[in-house]
C-alpha positions in Angstrom: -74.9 -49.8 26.0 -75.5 -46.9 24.1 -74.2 -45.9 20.2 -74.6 -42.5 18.4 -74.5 -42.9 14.9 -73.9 -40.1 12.2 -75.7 -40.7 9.1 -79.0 -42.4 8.9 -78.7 -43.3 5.5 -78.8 -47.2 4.4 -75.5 -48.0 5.5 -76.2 -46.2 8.9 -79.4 -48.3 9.1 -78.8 -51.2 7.3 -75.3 -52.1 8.0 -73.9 -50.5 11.3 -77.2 -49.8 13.4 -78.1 -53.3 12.5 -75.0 -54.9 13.8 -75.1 -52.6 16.6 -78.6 -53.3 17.5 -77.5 -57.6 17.0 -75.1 -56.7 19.8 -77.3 -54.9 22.4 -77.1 -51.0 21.7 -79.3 -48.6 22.0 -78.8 -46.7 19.1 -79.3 -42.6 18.4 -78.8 -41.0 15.0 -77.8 -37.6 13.8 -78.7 -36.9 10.8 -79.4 -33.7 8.6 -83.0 -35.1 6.9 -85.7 -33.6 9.1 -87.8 -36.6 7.2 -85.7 -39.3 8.5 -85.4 -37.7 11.9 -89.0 -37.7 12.0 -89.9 -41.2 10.7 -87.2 -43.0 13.4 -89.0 -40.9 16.7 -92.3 -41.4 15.7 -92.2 -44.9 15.6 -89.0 -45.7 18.1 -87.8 -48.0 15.3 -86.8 -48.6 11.2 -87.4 -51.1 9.5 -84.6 -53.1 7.3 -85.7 -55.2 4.2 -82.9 -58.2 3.4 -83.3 -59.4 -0.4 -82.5 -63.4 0.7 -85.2 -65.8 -0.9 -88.0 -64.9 2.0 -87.5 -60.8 1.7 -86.8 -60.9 5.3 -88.1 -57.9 7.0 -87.0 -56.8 10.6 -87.6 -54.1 13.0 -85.0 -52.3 14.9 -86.3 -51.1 18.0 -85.9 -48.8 20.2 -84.2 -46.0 18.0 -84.5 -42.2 17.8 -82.6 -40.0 16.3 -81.4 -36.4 16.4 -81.6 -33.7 13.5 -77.8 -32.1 13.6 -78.9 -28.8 13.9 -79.5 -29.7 17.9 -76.3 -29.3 19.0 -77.1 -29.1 22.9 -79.1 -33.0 22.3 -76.0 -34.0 20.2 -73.4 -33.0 22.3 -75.2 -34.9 25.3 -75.7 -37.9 23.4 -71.8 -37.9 22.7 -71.3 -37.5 26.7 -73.7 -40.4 27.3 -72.9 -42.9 24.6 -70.7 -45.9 24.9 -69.6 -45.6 21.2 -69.7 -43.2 18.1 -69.9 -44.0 14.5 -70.5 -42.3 11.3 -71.7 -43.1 7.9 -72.2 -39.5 6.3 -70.1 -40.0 3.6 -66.4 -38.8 3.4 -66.8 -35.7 1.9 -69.1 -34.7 4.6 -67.1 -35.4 8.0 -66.0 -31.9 7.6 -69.5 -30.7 8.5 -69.8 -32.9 11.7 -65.9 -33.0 13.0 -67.0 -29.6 14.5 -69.9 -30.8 17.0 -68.1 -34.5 17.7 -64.8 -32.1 18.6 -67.3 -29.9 20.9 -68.9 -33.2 22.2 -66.0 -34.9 22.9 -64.5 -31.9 24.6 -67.8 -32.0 27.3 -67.6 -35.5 27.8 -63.9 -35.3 28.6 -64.7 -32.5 31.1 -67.5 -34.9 32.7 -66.0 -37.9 32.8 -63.0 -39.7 31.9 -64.4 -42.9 30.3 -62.7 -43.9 27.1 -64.9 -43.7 23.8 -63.6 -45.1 20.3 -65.3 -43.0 17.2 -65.6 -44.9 14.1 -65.9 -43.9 10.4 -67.7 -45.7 8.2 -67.2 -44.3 5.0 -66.2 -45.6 1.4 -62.8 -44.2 1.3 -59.2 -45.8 3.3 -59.0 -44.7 6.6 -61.5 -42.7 6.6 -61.7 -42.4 10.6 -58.2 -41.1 10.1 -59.6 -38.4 8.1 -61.9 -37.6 11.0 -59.5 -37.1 13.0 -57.6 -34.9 11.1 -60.8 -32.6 10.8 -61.4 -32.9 14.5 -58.1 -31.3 14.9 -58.1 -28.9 12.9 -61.5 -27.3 15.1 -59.4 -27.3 18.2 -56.3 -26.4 19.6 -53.2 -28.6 19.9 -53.8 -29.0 23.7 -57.1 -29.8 23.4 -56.7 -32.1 20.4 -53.5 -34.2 22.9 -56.4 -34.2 25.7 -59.2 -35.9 23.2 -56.4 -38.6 21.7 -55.6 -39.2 25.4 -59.2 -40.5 25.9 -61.0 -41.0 22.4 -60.0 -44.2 20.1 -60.2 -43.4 16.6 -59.8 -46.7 14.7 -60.1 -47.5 10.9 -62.5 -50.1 9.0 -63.3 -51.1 6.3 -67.4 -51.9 5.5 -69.0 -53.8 2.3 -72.6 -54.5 2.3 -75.3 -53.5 -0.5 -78.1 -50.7 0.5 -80.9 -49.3 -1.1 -84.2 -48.1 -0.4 -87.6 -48.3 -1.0 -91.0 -47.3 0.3 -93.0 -50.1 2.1 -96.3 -48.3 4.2 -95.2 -45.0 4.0 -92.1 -45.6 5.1 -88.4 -45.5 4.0 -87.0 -48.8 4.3 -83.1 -49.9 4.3 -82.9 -52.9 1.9 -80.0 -54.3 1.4 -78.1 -58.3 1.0 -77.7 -60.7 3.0 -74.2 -60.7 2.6 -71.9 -57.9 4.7 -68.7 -57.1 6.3 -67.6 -54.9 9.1 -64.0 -55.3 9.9 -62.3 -52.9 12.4 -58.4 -52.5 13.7 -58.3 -53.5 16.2 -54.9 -52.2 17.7 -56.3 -48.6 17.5 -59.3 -49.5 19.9 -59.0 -47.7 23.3 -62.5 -48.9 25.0 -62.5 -53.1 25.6 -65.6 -53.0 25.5 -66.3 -52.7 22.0 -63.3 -55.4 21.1 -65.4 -58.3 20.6 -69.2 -57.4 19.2 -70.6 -60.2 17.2 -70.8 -60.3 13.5 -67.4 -57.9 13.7 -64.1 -58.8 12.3 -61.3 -57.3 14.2 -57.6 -57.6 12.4 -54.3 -55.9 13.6 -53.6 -54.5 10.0 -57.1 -53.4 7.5 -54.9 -53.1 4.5 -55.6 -56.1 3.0 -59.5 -55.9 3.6 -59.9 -52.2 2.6 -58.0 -53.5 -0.9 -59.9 -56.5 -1.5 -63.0 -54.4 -1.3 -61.6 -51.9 -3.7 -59.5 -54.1 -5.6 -62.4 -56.9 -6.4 -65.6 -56.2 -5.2 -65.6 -52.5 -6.5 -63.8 -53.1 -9.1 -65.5 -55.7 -10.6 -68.9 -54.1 -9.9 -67.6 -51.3 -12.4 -66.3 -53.2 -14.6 -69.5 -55.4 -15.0 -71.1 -52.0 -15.3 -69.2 -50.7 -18.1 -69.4 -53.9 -20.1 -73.0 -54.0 -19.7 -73.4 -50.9 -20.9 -71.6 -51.9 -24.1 -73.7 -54.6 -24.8 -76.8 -53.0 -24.2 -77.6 -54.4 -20.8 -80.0 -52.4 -17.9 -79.0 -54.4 -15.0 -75.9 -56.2 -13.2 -78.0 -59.2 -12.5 -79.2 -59.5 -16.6 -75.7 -58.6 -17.7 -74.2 -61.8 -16.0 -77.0 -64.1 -17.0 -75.2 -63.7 -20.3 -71.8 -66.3 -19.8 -69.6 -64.4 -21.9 -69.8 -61.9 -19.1 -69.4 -63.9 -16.2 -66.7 -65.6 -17.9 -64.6 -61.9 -18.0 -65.5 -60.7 -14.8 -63.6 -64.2 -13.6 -61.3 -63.8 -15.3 -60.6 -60.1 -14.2 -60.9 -60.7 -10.6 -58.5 -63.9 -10.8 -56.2 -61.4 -13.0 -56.2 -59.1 -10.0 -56.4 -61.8 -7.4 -52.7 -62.5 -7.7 -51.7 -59.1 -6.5 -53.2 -60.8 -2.9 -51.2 -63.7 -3.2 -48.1 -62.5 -3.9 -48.3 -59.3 -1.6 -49.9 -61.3 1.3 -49.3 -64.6 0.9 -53.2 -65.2 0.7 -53.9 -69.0 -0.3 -55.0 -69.6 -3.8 -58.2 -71.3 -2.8 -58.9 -68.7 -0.3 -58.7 -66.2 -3.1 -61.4 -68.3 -5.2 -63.6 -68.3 -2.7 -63.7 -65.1 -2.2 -64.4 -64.1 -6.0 -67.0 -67.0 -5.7 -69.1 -65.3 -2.8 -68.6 -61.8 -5.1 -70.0 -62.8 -8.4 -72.7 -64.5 -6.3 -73.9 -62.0 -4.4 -73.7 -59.4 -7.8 -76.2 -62.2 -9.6 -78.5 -61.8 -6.6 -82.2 -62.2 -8.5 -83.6 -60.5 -5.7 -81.6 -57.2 -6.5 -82.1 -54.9 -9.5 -78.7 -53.1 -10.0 -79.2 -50.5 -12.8 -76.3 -50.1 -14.4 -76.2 -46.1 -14.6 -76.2 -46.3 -10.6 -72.7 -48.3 -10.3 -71.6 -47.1 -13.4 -72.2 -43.9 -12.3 -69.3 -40.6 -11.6 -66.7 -42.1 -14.0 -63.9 -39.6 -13.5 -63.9 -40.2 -9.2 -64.2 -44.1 -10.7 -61.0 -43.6 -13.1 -59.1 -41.7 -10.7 -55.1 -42.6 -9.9 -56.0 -44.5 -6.3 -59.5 -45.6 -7.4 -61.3 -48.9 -8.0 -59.6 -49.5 -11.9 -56.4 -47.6 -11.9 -55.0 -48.2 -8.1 -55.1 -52.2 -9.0 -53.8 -51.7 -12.4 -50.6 -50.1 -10.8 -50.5 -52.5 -8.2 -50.4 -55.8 -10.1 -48.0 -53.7 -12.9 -45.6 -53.0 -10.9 -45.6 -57.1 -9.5 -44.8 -57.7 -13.5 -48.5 -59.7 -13.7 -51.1 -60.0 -17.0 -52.8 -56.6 -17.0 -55.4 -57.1 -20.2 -58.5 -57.7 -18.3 -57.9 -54.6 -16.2 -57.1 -52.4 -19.1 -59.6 -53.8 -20.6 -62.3 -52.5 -17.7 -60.8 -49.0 -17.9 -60.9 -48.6 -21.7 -64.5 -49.6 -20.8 -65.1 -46.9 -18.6 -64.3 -43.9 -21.2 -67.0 -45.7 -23.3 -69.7 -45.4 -20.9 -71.7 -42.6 -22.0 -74.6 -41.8 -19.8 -75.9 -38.4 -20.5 -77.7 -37.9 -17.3 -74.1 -38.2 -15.8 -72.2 -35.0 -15.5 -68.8 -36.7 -15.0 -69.8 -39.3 -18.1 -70.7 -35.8 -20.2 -67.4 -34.8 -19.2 -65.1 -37.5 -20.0 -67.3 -38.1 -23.8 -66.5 -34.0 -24.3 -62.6 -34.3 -23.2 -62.3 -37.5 -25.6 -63.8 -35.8 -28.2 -61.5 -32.5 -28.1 -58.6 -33.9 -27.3 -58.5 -38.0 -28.0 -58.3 -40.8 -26.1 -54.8 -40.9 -25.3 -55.0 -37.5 -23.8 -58.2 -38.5 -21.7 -56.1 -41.3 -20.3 -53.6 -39.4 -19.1 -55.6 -36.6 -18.3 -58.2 -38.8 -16.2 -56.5 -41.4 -15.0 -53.1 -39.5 -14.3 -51.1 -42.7 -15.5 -47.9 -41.7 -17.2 -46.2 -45.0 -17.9 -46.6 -45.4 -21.7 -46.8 -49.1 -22.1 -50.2 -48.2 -19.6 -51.6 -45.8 -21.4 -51.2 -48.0 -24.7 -53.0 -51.4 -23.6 -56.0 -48.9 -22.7 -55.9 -47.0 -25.9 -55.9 -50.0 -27.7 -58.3 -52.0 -26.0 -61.1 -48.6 -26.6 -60.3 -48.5 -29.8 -61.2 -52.1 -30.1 -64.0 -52.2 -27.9 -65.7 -49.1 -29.5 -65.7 -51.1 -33.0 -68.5 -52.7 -31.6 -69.3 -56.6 -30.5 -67.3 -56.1 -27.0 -67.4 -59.1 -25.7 -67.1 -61.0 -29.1 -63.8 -58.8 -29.0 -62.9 -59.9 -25.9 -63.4 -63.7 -26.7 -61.2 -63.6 -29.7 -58.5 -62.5 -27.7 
C-alpha cells in the first residue's frame, strides 16, 4: 500500500506518516522545503523522537519525498497511491487543491480505482474545505467525475509536535499520547476502513469539539494564566496547584456542554480531562508559553477555542465564570514579539476593554461581554489566581 502525504511538517511526520507507516504504507511526501525534501531521500527515512520516560526514538523507513514544484512526480504519485492525506495547514490547501485536482483528474483517466483524500488540518472539516478548493480549479463535469471516484472524508487529529535537531537532522518529537479519528460514512475505498491505531465514528462532531472545546481550550487558558503569574512554561505553571485547580475546574465547567448535548457519561467526561491535564504536565515537554499563547485575536475569534464554548454552554443556561474568566485572560496577554498580542494591547488602549470584546470576540450579548469585562478588570489588579480563589 502506498500514501502520498502533503506536508512534511511534524504532524505529517509525527502523527499521520507514523500511523501510516504502523499500518504498512509506503509513504511519499510533498512538501515545499527543499531542506526537508532533501533530508527524507537521502536517508530513505525520518526519524520521530516520543517524549515518554525512555525518549523513544524510531526510524521510519522507507520514505522519500517530493518538492511540490514537480508536478509531473506529484501527479504520478497521486495515480499510484492507495491514499492521500494532507497536513499543510488550512490556509495553505489553496496552494495544493490545484495539483491534487490535476492528479486526480490523470488517475481517473488511468484507472478507475477509488481513492479517499484526507485533511489533516487544525480547523472543522477541513477536508471539506479541500474539496471546495478542488472544485473551484475544475469544471462542474469534471468536479461530478472526481466525487464519483475520490472519498473526501473529515477528521479530527490531536497529538503534540515539535522539533529539534539530533545529528544533523530535523527530528519530529512529539507525546506519546495521539488521536486520529476519521468519518467514516464519507469513506469510499474499504480498504482504508479499518487501519490500526485509527478511530472511525459515523458523526466527528463530538470529537472535533472536544479537541477544541477542552484540549485547546484549556491549553490557552493555562497559557494566559501563566502568563499572569509570571510563568515560562505549561508544565511549571501547573506544578503550582492553584493552577491545576482552575484549569479543572474550567474543563469540568465546559464538560457539561458534552453531557447534556451528547449524552456523554459523567465519568467518561473525567477521564477525559484526567488524560488532558496529564499529558499538558508532561516533564518531558517544555511548552513555552508565548508558543500556545501565541496569535490571540485567531484564539479569541467568534468559533474559536474560548468564545465558540462560551456560546455553547451559554446558550444550555450553564456556570460560565471559568470560561470568561480564560478570555478576560487572553486580552491581558501581552507578548510584544506577537503582532496579534501588539494589536489587541493597542485596540484596548484606544478604545477600552469593552470595545475590544466586542470588537475581537464579535460577542454581542451584554450579560457576555460584562462577566469578561469584569473578570479583566479584576484580573489586571494583579494576584490572578489569588483573585480567582477568593471567588
Amino acid at each position: 500500500m502506498k500514501a502520498l502525504h502533503f506536508g512534511g511538517g511534524n504532524i505529517g511526520r509525527g502523527l499521520i506518516g507514523y500511523v501510516l507507516h504502523q499500518n504498512g504504507f509506503e509513504i511519499c511526501f510533498v512538501d515545499a522545503n527543499q531542506q526537508v525534501v532533501d533530508d527524507i531521500n537521502h536517508y530513505n527515512n525520518y526519524v520521530v523522537k516520543t517524549l515518554d520516560e525512555e525518549s523513544t526514538v524510531e526510524t521510519i523507513s522507507p520514505a522519500r519525498a517530493l518538492h511540490v514544484s514537480s508536478q509531473s512526480d506529484v501527479i504520478n504519485k497521486i495515480i499510484e497511491s492507495d491514499m492521500i492525506t494532507t497536513s499543510v495547514g488550512v490556509n495553505n490547501l489553496p496552494k495544493v487543491a490545484p495539483i491534487i485536482a490535476e492528479g486526480l483528474l490523470e488517475r481517473i483517466r488511468l484507472k478507475e480505482k477509488k481513492i479517499d483524500i484526507i485533511a489533516n488540518e487544525n480547523a472543522i472539516n477541513a477536508t471539506s474545505t479541500l474539496r471546495e478548493e478542488i472544485e473551484k480549479n475544475v469544471s462542474e463535469w469534471e468536479m461530478e467525475t472526481i466525487q464519483s471516484y475520490v472519498g473526501f472524508p473529515n477528521s479530527a487529529i490531536d497529538r503534540l509536535s515539535l522539533s529539534e535537531e539530533r545529528n544533523g537532522r530535523d527530528v519530529a518529537v512529539v507525546e506519546p499520547y495521539y488521536e486520529w479519528v476519521v468519518d467514516q460514512s464519507e469513506l469510499v475505498n474499504p480498504e482504508i476502513s479499518s487501519l490500526e491505531n485509527v478511530t472511525y465514528v459515523e458523526s466527528l462532531t463530538p470529537y472535533i469539539e472536544r479537541k477544541l472545546f477542552l484540549v485547546n481550550l484549556g491549553h490557552a487558558t493555562t497559557a494566559y494564566l501563566a502568563f499572569l503569574e509570571g510563568y515560562k512554561t505549561i508544565q511549571s505553571a501547573l506544578k503550582d496547584s492553584r493552577m491545576e485547580k482552575y484549569l479543572r475546574a474550567t474543563l469540568n465547567e465546559v464538560s457539561r456542554y458534552f453531557v447534556q448535548t451528547y449524552h456523554v457519561p459523567n465519568d467518561e467526561m473525567t477521564e477525559f480531562i484526567e488524560k488532558t491535564i496529564k499529558r499538558f504536565k508532561n516533564e518531558q515537554i517544555s511548552d513555552d508559553i508565548f508558543r500556545v499563547g501565541r496569535a490571540p485575536i485567531r484564539k479569541l475569534g467568534y468559533n474559536e477555542r474560548l468564545v465558540k464554548p462560551l456560546r455553547s454552554i451559554y446558550e444550555l443556561g450553564l456556570p460560565i465564570e471559568n470560561v470568561t474568566t480564560a478570555i478576560a485572560a487572553g486580552f491581558l496577554f501581552d507578548n510584544p514579539d506577537d503582532e496579534e498580542s501588539v494589536q489587541i494591547q493597542s485596540f484596548v488602549e484606544e478604545h477600552g476593554i469593552e470595545e475590544a470584546i466586542s470588537h475581537f470576540t464579535q460577542i454581542e450579548d451584554t450579560t457576555l461581554k460584562t462577566k469578561i469585562k469584569n473578570n479583566y478588570e479584576r484580573l489586571k489588579e494583579g494576584n490572578a489566581l489569588g483573585s480567582l480563589s477568593e471567588r
